[in-house]
Each structure stands twice: as C-alpha cells, then as structure tokens.
N, C-alpha and C positions, 0 to 999 in steps of 0.2 A: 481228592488226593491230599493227605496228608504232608506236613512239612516234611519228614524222610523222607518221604516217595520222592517230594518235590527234588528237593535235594539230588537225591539218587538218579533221579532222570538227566536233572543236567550235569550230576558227574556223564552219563555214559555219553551225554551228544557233544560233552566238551571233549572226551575221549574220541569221537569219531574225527573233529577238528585237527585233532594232535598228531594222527595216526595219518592223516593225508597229508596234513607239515611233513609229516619226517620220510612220508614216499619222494620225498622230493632232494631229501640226503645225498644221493650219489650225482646232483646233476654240476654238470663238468662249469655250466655257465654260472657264475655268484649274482649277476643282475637277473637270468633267467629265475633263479633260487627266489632269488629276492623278490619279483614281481609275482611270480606262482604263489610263495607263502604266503604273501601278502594278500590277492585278488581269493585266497580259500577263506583265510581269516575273515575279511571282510563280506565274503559271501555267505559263510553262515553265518555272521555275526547280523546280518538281515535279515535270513531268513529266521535265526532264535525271534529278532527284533518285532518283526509282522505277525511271528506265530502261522510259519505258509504253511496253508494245507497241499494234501495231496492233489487235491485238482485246481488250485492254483499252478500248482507247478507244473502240471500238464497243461495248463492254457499256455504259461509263460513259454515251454518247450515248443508248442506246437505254430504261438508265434513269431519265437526265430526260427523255427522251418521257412516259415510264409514269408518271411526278411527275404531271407536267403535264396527261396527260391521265386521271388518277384526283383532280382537283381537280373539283367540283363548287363551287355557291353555299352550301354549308355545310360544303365540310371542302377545308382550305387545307391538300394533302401538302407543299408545299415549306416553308410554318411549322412543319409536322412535321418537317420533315427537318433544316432551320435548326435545329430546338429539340435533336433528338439529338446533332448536331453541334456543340452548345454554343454555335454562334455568335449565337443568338438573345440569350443570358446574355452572352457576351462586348460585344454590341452594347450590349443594357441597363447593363451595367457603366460603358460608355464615354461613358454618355451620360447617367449617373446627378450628378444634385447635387451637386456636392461638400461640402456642409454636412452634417456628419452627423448634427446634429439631426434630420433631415429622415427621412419615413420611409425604409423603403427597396424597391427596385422589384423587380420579379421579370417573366418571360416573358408576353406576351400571350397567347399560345394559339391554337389554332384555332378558338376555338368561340364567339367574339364574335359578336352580329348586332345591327344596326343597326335602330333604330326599338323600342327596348323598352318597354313600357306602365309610364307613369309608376304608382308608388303613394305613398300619404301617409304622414308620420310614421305607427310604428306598423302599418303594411299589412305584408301577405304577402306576396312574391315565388312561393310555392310553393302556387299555385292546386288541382293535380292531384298535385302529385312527392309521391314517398312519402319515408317517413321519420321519424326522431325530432323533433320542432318546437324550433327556434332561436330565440332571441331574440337578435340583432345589436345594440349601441350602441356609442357613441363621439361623440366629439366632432373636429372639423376644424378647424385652428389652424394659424398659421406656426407658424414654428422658434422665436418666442419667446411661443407661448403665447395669442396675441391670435384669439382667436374668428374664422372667416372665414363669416359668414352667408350663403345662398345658396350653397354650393357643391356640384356635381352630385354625386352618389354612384351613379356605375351598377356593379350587381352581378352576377353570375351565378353558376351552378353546378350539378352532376350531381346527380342521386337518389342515395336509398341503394344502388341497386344497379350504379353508375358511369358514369348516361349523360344525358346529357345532350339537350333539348328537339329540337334538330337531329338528333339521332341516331335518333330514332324514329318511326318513318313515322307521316303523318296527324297527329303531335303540334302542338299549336299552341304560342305562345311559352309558356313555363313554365318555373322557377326561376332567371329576371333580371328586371331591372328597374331606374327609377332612381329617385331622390328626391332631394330639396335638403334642406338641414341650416338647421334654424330659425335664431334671431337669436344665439342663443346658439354658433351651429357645432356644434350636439346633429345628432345622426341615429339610430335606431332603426327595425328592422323585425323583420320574422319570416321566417324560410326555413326548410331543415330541417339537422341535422347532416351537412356533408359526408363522403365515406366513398371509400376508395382507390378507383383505376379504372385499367384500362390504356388505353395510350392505343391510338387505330386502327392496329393491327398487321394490317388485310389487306389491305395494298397494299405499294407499294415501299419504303416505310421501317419498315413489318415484315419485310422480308426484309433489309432492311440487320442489323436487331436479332437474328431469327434465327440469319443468317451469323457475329455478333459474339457469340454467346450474350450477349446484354445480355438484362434484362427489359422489359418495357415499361409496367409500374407506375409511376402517381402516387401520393402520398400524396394525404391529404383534403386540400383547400381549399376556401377560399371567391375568386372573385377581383372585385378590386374594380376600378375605373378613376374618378379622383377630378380633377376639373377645376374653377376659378375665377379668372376674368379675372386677368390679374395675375400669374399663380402658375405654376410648372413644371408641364403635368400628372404625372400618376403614375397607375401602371399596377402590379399588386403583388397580390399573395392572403395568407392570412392560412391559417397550417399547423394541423392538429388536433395539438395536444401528446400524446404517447407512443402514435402511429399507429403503422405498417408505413411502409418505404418512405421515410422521413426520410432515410436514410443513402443512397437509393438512388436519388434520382428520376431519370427517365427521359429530362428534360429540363432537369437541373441547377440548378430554381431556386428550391429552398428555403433561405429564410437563415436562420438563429436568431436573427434580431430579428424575422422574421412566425411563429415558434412561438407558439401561443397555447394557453390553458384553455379549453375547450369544459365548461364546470361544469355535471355532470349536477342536474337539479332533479326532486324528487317532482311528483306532481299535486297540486295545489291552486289556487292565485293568481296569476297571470300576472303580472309587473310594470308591464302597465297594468290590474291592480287587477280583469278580469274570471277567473272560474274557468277552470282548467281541466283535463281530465280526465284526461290522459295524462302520462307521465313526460315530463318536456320539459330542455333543454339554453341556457345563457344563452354570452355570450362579448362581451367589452368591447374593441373598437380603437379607439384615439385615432389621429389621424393627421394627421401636421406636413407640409406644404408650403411649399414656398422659393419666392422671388419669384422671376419671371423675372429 
C-alpha cells in the first residue's frame, strides 16, 4: 500500500469514529454524551493502536459472552475481571477523599451479599468458619478525631482455608455481618484470622491470568464497608502484616496504610474478660471518615 492509499484508509476509519461521535448528538444526558464519546474514541483509538484483526475481535466478543454468562447471584466474573485489570483500583483511586486523614479505600470484591445478620458489640461473625479466633476493635471518627456514634460497620471474609460463605454449596450466611459503633464510635467483634486465597480462576478470567502467567493469589484480609449519614462511605480491608502475596495481589489493592498486626494471643482471658481455651489473635483499626 502506498502512502495515498495509506493515507485514504485512515481518512475513511477516522470517518467511521466521527460518524458514531455525532450519533450520540441528541442524547438529553451531557455526562452520558460525555462518557459515550469518549469510551468510542478511545475504543478505536486501540483498536487503530493493536491493528485488531477480525478474529481477534470475535475471540474478545465471545469472551465477554463467557464473563457474562459465568456470573451467577454470587460471583460477579466482570468485578473479577475489572479487579485484574486494575481498573476496579483505578476507579477507587479517583474517587477516593482527598483528605488524607481519611482512611483509605481499597477494591470491593466480589463476594459482598446483601442482607447480612446483624450482631452485637462483641458478637461473632464466624458462626461455623474455621480458624484461629479474632478479636477486631477500633473506633470510627472523622478526620479530626470526634467519635461518629451509630455508624454501620459491615464486614466480611474467607475461612482459613480461603473461601468464602458464597462459595460453598448448602452454606448459609457465615463470616459477615454488621454492627453499629456504640456512643463512643468503639466497635468490637470476633471473627477468625484471615488467611491467603486465590481468587476464582475457573472461568474466563482465570484464563486471562493463565494466558498472562499472573497468580491469582490474595493476601489475608478482612473487608470492611463503613457508612454514616453525613460521611463518604468507605469500602477498604485491612491486610494481615508479614503474609504472602502483599507484593503481589491479584487485584492490586493492598496499601501500606491497611497493613496491620494480627497479634498472636495464648489461651486464657478474652478481652471481654470470659476464658478462653484456644491460642486466639487480637487486631485494632481505627478508622477516619470525611464528611460528604
């Protein structure tokens, strides 16, 4: 192909760009506008960039089938896929506090479920999960400090063996839950010590990971989601200090401000003062929210 030719081709494919911009002229929303011109622009301007062919782009079409249709009611492949992809973390980033008082946010995940059984100061989250028993506290405050009483603290997390309540047939809800934080913005419970897991690598974004020799290793967490009238929510986990897999997550969203000391404790005396028998593990997050 000659340089006209050259030329002449990408007049007509800049022309095909131009012509689905301006199908988007009559729409009533200006951010809708905005985000659509945008996400065309930047779609062909990748696909000019890669030079895709046509059976590239039926592999890529027939992968988000497989996304889509490998989602059930308890396991969201496209937050998986988002979360590999980093744009899950990119998106948290952009949309994070600017105060940095403030704690700070990390990835939702796939494995949230709606309607979790409240428990009381002090309750257990981990009815049936196995594991070494936690003791969780902290206190909830803005950025300078001032107690926010009543505010929601919903939590969840995997067994020791890395799976999580959703993931195991016949399981009923089991390590989450929420609670509200007394007058003082205290909260405290029991769950057990979080422990690595990979994340569901047998569907289509296990074979992304496969393909890319990536791992699919998380480190331990706990994840919390912390809401009060007023306040930004926040969405965030809190990392087991000198785990596996800190350097490495799978989903990019560990920060060294959610590292924490999971402090191993003998058996004896609980810190609500009843016995008990087994080696057990404590761990303290405070945590600052910004006003809307």
């Amino acid at each position: 192909m000659n340089v006209e030719d050259s030329t002449a081709k990408s007049r007509r494919l800049a022309a095909v760009t131009e012509e689905v911009v301006r199908s988007f002229d009559g729409t009533e929303s200006p951010r809708l506008k905005e985000v659509l011109s945008s996400l065309v622009r930047h779609l062909h301007a990748f696909a000019l960039d890669v030079g895709l062919t046509e059976q590239e782009w039926t592999k890529a079409i027939d992968y988000l089938t497989d996304t889509g249709q490998t989602c059930t009611d308890t396991r969201q492949e496209f937050i998986l896929l988002s979360d590999v992809l980093g744009l899950s973390m990119l998106t948290v980033g952009l949309n994070a506090p600017a105060d940095e008082r403030a704690t700070e946010s990390t990835v939702f995940g796939p494995f949230f479920v709606e309607g979790s059984p409240h428990i009381p100061l002090d309750g257990n989250i981990s009815k049936d999960l196995s594991g070494t028993p936690c003791y969780v506290r902290g206190t909830v405050a803005d950025v300078d400090g001032e107690p926010i009483p009543g505010a929601r603290i919903e939590v969840w997390e995997a067994d020791d063996t890395g799976f999580y309540d959703v993931q195991i047939e016949g399981a009923e809800l089991d390590g989450r839950g929420h609670l509200f934080a007394d007058d003082d913005g205290a909260y405290r419970f029991w769950s057990v010590v979080p422990a690595p897991y990979p994340i569901p690598y047998d569907g289509p974004v296990g074979e992304l990971l496969t393909a890319t020799a990536r791992s699919p290793m998380r480190p331990a967490h706990l994840h919390f989601m912390v809401t009060a009238p007023g306040y930004h929510p926040l969405i965030t986990h809190i990392f087991v200090a000198g785990g596996p897999h800190l350097d490495s997550d799978a989903v990019f969203g560990v920060k060294s401000s959610l590292i924490y000391e999971f402090t191993k404790r003998p058996a004896g005396t609980a810190p609500t003062g009843v016995p008990i028998e087994t080696p057990w593990a404590e761990v303290t997050f405070d945590i600052r929210l910004v006003r809307d």
